[in-house]
N, CA and C atoms as an extended XYZ file, in Angstrom:
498
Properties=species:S:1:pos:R:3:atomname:S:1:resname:S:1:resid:I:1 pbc="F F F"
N         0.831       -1.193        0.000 N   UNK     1
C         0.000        0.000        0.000 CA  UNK     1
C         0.875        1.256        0.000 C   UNK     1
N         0.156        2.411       -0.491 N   UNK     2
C         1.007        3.155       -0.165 CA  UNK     2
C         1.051        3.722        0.825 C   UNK     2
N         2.795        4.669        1.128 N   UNK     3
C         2.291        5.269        2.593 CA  UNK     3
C         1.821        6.844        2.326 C   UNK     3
N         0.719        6.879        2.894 N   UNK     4
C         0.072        8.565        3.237 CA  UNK     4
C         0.235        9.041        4.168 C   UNK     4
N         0.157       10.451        4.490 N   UNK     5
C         0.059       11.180        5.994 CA  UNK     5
C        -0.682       12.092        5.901 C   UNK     5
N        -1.465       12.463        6.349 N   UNK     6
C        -2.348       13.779        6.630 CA  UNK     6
C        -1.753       14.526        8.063 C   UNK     6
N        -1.247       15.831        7.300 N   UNK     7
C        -1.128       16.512        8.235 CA  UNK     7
C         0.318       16.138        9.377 C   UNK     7
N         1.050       15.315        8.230 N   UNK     8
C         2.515       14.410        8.530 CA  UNK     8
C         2.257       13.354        9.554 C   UNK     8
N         0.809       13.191        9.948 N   UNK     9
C         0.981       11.951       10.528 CA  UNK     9
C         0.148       10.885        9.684 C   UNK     9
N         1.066        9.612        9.824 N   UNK    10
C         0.500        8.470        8.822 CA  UNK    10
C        -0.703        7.682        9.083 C   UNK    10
N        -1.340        7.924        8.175 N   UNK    11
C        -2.765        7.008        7.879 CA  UNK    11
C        -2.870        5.402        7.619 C   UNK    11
N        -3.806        5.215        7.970 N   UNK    12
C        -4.359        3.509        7.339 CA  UNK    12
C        -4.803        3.928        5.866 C   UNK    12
N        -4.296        3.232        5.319 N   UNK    13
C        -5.346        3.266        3.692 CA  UNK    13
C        -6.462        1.860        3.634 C   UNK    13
N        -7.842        2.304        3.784 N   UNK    14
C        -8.369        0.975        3.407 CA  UNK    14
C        -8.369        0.788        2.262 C   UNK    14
N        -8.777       -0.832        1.087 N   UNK    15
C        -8.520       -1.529        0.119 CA  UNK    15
C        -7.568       -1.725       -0.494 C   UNK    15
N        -7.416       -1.963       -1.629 N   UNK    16
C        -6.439       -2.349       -2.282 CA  UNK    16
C        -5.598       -0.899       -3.143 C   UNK    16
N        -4.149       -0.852       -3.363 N   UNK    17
C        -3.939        0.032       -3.840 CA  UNK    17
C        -3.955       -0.444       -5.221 C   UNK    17
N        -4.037        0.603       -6.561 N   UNK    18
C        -4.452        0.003       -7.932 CA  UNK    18
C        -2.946        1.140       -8.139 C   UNK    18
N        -2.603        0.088       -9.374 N   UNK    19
C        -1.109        0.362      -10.120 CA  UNK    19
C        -1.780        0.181      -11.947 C   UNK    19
N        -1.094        0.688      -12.348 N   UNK    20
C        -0.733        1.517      -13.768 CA  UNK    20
C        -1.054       -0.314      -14.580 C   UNK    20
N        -1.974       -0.517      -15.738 N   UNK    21
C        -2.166       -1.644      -16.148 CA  UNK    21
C        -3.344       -2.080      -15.231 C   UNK    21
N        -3.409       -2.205      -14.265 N   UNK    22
C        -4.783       -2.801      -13.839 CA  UNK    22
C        -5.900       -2.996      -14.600 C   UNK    22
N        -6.795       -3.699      -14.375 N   UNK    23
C        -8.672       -3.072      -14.836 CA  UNK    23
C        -8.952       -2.643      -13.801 C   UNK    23
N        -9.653       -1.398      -14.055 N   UNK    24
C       -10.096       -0.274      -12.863 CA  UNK    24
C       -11.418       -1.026      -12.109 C   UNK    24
N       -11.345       -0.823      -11.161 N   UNK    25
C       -11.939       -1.448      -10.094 CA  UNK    25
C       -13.519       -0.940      -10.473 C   UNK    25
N       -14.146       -1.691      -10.410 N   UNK    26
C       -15.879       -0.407      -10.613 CA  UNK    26
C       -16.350       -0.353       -8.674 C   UNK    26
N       -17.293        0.669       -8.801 N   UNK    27
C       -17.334        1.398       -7.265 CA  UNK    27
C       -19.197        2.488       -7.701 C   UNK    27
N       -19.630        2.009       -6.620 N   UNK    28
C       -20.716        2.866       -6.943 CA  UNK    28
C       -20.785        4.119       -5.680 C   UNK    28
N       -21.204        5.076       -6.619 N   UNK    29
C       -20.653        6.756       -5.503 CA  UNK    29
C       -22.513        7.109       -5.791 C   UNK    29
N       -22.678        8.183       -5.285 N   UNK    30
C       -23.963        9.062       -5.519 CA  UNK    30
C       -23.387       10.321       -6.236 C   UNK    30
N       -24.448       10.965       -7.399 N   UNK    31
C       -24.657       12.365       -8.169 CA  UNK    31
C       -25.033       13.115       -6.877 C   UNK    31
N       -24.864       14.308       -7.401 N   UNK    32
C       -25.649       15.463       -6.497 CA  UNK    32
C       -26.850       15.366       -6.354 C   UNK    32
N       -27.825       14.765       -7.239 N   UNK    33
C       -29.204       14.207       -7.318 CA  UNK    33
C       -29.614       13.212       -6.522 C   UNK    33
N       -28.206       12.373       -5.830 N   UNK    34
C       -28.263       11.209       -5.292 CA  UNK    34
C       -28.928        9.795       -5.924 C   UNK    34
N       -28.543        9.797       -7.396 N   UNK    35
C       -28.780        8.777       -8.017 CA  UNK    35
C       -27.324        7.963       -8.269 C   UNK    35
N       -27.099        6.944       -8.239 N   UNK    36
C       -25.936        6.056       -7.887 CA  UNK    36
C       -25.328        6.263       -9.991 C   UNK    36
N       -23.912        5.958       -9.280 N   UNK    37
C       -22.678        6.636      -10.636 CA  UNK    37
C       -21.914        5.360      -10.429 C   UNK    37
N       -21.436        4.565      -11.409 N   UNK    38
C       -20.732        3.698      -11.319 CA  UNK    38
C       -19.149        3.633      -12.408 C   UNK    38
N       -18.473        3.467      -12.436 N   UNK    39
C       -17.376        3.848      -13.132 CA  UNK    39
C       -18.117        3.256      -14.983 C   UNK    39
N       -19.054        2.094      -14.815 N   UNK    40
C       -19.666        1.661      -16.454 CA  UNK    40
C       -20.319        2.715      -16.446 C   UNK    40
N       -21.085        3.726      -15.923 N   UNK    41
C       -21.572        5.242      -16.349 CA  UNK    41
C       -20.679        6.066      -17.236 C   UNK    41
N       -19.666        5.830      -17.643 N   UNK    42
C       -18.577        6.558      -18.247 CA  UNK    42
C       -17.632        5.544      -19.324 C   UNK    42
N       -18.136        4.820      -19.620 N   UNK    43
C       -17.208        3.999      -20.513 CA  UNK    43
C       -17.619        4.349      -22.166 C   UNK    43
N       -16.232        4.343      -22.715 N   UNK    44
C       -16.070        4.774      -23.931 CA  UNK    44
C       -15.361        5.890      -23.878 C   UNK    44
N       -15.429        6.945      -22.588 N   UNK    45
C       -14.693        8.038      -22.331 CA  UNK    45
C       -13.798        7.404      -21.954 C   UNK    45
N       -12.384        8.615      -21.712 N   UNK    46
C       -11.127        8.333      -20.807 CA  UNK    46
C       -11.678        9.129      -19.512 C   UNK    46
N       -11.292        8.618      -18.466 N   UNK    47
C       -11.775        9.220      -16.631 CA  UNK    47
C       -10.765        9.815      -16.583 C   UNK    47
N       -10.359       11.031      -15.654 N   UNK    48
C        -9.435       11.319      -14.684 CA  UNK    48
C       -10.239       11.531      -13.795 C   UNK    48
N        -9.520       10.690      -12.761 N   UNK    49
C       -10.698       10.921      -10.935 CA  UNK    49
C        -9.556       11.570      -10.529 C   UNK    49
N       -10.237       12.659       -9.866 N   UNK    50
C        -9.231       13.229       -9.230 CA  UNK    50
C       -10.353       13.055       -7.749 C   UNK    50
N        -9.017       12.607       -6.581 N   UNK    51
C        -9.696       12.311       -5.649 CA  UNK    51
C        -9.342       13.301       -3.903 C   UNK    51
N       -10.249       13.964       -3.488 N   UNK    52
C        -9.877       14.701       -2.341 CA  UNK    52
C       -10.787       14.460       -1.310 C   UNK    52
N       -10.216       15.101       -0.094 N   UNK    53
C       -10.452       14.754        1.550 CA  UNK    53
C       -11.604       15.357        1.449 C   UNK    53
N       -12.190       17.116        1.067 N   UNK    54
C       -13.049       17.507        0.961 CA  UNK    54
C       -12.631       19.135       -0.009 C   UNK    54
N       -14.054       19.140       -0.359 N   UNK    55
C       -14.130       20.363       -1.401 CA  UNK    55
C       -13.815       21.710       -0.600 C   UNK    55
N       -14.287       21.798        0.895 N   UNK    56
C       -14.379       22.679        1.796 CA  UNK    56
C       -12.855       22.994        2.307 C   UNK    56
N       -11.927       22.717        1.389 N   UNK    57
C       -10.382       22.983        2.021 CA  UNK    57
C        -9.606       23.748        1.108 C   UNK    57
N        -8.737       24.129        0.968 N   UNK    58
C        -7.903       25.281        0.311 CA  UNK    58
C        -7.608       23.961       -0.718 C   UNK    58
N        -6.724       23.341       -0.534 N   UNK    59
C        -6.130       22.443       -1.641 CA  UNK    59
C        -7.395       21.681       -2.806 C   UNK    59
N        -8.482       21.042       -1.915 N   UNK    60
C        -8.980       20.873       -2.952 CA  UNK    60
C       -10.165       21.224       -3.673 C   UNK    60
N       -10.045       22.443       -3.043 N   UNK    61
C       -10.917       23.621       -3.944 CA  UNK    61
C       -10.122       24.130       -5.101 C   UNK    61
N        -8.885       24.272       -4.950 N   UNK    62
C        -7.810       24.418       -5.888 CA  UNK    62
C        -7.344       23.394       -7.051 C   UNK    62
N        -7.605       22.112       -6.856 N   UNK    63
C        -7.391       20.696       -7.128 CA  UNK    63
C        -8.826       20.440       -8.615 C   UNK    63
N        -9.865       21.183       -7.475 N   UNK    64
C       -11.155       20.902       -8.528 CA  UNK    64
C       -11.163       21.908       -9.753 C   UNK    64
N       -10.462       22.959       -9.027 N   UNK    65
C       -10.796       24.044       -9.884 CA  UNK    65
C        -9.553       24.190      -11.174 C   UNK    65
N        -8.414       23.700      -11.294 N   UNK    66
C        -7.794       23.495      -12.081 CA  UNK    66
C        -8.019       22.346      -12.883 C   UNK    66
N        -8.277       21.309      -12.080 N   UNK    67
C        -8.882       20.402      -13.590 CA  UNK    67
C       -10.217       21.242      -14.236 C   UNK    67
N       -11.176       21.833      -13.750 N   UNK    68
C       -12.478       22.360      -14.376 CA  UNK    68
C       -11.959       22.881      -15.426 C   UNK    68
N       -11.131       24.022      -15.058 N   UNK    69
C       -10.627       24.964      -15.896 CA  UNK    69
C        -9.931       24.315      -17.175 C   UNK    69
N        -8.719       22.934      -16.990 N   UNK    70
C        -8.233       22.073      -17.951 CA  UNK    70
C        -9.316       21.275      -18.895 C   UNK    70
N       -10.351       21.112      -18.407 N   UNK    71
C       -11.620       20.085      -18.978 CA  UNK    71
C       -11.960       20.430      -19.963 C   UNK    71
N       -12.285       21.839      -20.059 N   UNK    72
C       -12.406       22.103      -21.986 CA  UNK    72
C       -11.191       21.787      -22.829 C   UNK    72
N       -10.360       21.807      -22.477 N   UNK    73
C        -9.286       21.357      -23.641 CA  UNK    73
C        -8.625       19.717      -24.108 C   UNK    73
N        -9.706       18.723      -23.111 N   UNK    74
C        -9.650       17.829      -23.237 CA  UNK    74
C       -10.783       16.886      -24.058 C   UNK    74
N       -10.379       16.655      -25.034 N   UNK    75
C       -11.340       15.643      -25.948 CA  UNK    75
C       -11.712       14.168      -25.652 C   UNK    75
N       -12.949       13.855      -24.901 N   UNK    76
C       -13.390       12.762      -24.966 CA  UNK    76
C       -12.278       12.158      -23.525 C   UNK    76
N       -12.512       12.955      -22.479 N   UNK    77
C       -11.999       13.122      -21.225 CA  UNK    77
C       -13.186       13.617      -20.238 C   UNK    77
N       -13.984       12.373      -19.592 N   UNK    78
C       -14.376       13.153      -18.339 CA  UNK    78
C       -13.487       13.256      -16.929 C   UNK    78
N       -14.211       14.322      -16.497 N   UNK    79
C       -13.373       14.475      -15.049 CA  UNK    79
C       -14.118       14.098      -13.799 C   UNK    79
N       -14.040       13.548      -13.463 N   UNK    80
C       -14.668       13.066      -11.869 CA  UNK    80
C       -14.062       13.504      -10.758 C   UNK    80
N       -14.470       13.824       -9.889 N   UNK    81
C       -13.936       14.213       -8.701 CA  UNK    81
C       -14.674       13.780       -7.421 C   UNK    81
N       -14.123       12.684       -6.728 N   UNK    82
C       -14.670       12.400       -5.605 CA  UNK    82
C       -14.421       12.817       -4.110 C   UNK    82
N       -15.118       12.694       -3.175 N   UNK    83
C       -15.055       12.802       -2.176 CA  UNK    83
C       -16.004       12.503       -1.313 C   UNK    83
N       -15.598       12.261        0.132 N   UNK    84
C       -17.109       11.804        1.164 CA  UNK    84
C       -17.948       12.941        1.227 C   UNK    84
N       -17.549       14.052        1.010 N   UNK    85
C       -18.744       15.172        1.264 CA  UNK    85
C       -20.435       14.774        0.775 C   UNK    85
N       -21.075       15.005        1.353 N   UNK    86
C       -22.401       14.634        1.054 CA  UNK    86
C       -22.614       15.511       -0.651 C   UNK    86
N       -23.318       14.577       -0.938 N   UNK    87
C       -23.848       15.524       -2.496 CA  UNK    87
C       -24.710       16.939       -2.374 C   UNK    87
N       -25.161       17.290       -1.193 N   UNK    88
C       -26.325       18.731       -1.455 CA  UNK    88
C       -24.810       19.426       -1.221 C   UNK    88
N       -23.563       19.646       -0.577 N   UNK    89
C       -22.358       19.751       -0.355 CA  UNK    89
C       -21.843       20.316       -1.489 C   UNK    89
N       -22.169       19.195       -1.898 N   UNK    90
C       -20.723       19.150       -2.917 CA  UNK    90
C       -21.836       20.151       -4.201 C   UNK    90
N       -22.788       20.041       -4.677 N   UNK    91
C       -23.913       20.915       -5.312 CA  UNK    91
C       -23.823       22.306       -4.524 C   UNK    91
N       -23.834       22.573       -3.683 N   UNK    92
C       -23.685       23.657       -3.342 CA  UNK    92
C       -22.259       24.691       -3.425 C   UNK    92
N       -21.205       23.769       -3.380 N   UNK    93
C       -20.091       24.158       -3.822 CA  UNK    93
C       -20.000       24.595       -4.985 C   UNK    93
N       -20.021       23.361       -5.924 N   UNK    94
C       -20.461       23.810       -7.546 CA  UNK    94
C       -20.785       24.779       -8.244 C   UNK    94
N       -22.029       24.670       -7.454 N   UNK    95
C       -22.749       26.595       -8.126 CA  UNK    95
C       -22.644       27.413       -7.235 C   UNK    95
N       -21.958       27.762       -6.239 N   UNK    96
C       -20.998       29.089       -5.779 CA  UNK    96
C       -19.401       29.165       -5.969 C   UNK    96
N       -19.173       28.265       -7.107 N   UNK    97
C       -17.517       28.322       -7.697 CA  UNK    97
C       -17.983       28.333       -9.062 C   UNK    97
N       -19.156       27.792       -9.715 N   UNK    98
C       -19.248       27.894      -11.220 CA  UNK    98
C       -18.192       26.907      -11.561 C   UNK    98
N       -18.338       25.353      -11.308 N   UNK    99
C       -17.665       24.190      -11.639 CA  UNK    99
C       -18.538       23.538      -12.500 C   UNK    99
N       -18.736       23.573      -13.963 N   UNK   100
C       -19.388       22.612      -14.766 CA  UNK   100
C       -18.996       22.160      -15.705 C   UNK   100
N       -17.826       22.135      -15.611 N   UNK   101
C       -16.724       20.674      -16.106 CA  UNK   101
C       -16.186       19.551      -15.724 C   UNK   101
N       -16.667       19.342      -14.577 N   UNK   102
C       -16.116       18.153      -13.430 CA  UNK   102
C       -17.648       17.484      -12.982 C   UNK   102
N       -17.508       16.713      -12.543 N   UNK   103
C       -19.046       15.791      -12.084 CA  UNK   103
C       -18.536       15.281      -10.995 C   UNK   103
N       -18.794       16.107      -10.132 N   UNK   104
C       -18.291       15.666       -8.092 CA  UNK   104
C       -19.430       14.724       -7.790 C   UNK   104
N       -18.742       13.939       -7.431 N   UNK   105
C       -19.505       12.645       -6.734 CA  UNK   105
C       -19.128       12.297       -4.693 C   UNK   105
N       -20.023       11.258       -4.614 N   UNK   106
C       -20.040       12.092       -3.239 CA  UNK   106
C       -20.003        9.773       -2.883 C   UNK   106
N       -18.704        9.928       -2.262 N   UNK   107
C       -18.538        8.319       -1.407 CA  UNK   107
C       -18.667        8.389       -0.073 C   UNK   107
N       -19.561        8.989        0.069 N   UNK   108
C       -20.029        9.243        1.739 CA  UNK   108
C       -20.519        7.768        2.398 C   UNK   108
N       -21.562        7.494        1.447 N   UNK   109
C       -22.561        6.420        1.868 CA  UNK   109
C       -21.784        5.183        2.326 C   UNK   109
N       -21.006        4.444        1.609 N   UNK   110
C       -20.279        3.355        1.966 CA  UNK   110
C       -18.815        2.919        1.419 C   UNK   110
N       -17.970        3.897        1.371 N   UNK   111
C       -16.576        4.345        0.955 CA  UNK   111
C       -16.513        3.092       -0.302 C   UNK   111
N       -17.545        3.045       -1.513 N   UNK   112
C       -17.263        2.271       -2.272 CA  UNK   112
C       -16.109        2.665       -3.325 C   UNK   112
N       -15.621        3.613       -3.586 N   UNK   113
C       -14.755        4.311       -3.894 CA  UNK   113
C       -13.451        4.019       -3.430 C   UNK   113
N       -13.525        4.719       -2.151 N   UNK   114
C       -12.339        4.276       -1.358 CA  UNK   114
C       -11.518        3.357       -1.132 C   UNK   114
N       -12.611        1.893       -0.792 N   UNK   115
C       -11.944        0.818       -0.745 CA  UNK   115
C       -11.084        0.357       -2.185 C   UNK   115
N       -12.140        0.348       -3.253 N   UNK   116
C       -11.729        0.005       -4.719 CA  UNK   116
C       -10.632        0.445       -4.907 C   UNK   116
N       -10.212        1.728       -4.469 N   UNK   117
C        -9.370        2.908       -5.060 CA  UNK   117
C        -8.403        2.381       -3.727 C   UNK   117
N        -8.721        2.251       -2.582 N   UNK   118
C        -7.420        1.527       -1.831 CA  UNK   118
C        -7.127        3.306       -1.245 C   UNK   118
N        -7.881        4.182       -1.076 N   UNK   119
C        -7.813        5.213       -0.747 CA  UNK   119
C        -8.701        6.161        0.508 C   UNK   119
N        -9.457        5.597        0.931 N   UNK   120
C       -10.442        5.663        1.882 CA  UNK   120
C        -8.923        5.327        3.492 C   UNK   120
N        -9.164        6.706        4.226 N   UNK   121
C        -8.548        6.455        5.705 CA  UNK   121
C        -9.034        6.378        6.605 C   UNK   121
N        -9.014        5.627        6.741 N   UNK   122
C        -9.551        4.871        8.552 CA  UNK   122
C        -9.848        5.403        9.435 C   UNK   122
N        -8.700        6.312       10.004 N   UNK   123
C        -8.736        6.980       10.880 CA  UNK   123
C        -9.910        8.506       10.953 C   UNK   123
N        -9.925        8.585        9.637 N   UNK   124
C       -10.879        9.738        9.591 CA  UNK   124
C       -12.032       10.091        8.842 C   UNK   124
N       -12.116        8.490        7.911 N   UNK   125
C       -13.152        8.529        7.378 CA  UNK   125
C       -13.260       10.039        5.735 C   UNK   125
N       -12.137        9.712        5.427 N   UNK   126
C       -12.004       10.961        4.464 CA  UNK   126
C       -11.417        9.777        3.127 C   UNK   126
N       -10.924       10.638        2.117 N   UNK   127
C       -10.096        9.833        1.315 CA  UNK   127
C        -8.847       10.568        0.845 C   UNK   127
N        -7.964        9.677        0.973 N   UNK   128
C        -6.958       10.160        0.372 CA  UNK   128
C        -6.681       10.689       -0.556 C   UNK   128
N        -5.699       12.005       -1.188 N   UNK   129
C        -5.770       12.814       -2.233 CA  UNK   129
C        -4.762       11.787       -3.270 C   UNK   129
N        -5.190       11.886       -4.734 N   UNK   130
C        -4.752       10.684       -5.502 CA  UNK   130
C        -5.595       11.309       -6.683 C   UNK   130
N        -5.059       10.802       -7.771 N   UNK   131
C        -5.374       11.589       -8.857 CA  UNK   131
C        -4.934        9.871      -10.299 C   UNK   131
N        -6.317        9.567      -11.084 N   UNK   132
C        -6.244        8.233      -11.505 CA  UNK   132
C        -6.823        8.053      -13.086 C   UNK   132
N        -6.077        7.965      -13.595 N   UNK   133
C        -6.399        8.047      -15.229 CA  UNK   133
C        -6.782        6.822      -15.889 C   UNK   133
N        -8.419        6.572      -16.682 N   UNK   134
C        -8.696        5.100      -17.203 CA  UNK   134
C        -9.228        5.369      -18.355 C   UNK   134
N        -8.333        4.261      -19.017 N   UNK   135
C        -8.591        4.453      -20.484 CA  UNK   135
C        -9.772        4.617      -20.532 C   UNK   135
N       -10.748        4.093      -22.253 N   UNK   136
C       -11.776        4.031      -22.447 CA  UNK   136
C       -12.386        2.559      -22.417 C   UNK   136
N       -11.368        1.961      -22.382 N   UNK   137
C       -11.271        0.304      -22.215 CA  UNK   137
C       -10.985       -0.435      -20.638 C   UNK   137
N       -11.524        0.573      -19.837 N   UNK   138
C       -11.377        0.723      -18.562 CA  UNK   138
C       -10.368        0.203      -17.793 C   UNK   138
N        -8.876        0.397      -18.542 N   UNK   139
C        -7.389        0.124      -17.953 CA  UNK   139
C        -6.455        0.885      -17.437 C   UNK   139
N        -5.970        1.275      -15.947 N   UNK   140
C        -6.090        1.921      -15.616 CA  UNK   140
C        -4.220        2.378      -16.048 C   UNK   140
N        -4.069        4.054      -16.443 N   UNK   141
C        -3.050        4.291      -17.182 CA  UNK   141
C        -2.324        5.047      -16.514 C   UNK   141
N        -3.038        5.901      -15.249 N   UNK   142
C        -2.253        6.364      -14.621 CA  UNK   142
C        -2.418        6.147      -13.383 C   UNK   142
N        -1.708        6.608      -12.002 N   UNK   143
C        -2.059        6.620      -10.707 CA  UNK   143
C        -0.932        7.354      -10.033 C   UNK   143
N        -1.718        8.693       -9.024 N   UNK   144
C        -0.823        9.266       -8.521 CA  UNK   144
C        -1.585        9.150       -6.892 C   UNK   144
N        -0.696        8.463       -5.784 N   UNK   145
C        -1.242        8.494       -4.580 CA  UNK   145
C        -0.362        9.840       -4.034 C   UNK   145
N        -0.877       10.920       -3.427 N   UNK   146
C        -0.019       12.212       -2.922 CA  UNK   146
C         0.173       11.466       -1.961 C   UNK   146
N         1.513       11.753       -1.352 N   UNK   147
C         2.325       10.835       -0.142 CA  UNK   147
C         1.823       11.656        0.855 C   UNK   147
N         1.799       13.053        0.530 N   UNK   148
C         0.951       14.161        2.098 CA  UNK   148
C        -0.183       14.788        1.945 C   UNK   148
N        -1.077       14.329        2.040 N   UNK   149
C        -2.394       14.375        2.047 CA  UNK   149
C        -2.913       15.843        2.080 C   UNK   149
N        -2.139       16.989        2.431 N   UNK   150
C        -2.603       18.191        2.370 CA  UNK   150
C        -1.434       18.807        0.923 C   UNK   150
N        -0.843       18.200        0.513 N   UNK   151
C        -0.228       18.797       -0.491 CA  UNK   151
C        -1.020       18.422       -1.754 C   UNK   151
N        -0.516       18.933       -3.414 N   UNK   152
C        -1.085       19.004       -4.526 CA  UNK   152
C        -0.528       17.832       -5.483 C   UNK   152
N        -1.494       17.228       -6.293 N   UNK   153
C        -0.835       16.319       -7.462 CA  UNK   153
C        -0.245       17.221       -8.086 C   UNK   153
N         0.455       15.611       -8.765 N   UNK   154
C         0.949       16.346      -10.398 CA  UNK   154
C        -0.374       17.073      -11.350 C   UNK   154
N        -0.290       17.565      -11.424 N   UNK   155
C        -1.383       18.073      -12.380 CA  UNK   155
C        -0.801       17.916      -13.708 C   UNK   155
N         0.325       18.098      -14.348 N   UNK   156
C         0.430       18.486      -15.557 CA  UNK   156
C         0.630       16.670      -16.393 C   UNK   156
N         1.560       15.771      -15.097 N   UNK   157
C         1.296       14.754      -15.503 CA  UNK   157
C         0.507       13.772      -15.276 C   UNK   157
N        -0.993       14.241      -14.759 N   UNK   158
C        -1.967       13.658      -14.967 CA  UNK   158
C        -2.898       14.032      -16.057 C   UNK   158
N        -2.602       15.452      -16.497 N   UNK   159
C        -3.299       16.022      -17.442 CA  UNK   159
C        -2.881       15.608      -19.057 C   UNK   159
N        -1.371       15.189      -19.062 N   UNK   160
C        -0.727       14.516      -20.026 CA  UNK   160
C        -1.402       13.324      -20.211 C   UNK   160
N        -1.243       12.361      -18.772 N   UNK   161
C        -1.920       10.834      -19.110 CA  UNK   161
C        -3.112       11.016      -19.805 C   UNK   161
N        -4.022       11.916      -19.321 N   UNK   162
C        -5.659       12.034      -19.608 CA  UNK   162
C        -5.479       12.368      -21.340 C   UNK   162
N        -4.247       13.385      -22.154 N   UNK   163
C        -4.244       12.990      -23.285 CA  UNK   163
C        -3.591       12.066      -23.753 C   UNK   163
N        -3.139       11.344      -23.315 N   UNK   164
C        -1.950       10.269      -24.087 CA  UNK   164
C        -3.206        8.870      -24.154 C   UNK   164
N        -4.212        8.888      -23.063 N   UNK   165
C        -4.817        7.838      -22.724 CA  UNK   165
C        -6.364        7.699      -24.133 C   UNK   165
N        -6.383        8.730      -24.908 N   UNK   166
C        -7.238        9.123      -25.336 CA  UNK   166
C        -6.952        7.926      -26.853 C   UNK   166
């Protein structure tokens, strides 16, 4: 697994961690509507999940808002962005940032996400920040676990995978 820390002290990661070649794990999250999203909701596209602790924090308000902003220039690339925040949350965020290039999903209900993704922490019931690129053939091409949980991905080379994966 990998090792994480929030806040420099080290976390449990629950599930399995997923590496570069895999088949991406499927995981069912809730829409802001609270109708269930499953990773086959998106096939034929390439994914980048970009994954954070919560929307309500400096980093990954910053995190969401640079992929949004990257999302138009990506062809046949959705962006997902998860987190436990409840969906009226994460909708409410949305339309007081003007985010409608990303589709925030909300693994509150039963860290189905988390576990799959091997990213869900124990200790706090959040998920680890990690950023995960799948083809359209649902193989997974990239994976970045952030080793410190309050710091930033690669962005530029996840934004690369998301075109190379295309």
């Amino acid at each position: 697994m990998a090792n994480i820390t929030f806040k420099n002290n080290p976390v449990t990661l629950l599930g399995n961690e997923v590496k570069v070649g895999d088949k991406a794990p499927d995981f069912t999250v809730l829409a802001n509507d609270l109708s269930p999203v499953s990773l086959a909701d998106s096939k034929g596209s390439v994914r980048l999940i970009s994954v954070v602790p919560s929307l309500d924090t400096g980093v990954c308000d910053a995190q969401t808002r640079r992929f949004n902003e990257e999302a138009s220039g990506l062809e046949n690339v959705k962006i997902l962005t998860v987190s436990v925040d409840l969906p009226f949350a994460q909708k409410r965020w949305c339309g007081a940032n003007g985010i409608e290039n990303v589709q925030t999903l909300s693994d509150h209900r039963d860290l189905s996400f988390g576990e799959a993704y091997g990213v869900g922490i124990k200790e706090l019931r959040l998920l680890a920040r990690a950023v995960f690129v799948v083809d359209s053939n649902d193989t997974v091409t990239y994976v970045e676990y952030v080793s410190e949980a309050t710091n930033h991905p690669n962005y530029e080379a996840a934004l690369e995978a998301a075109k190379a994966a295309n």
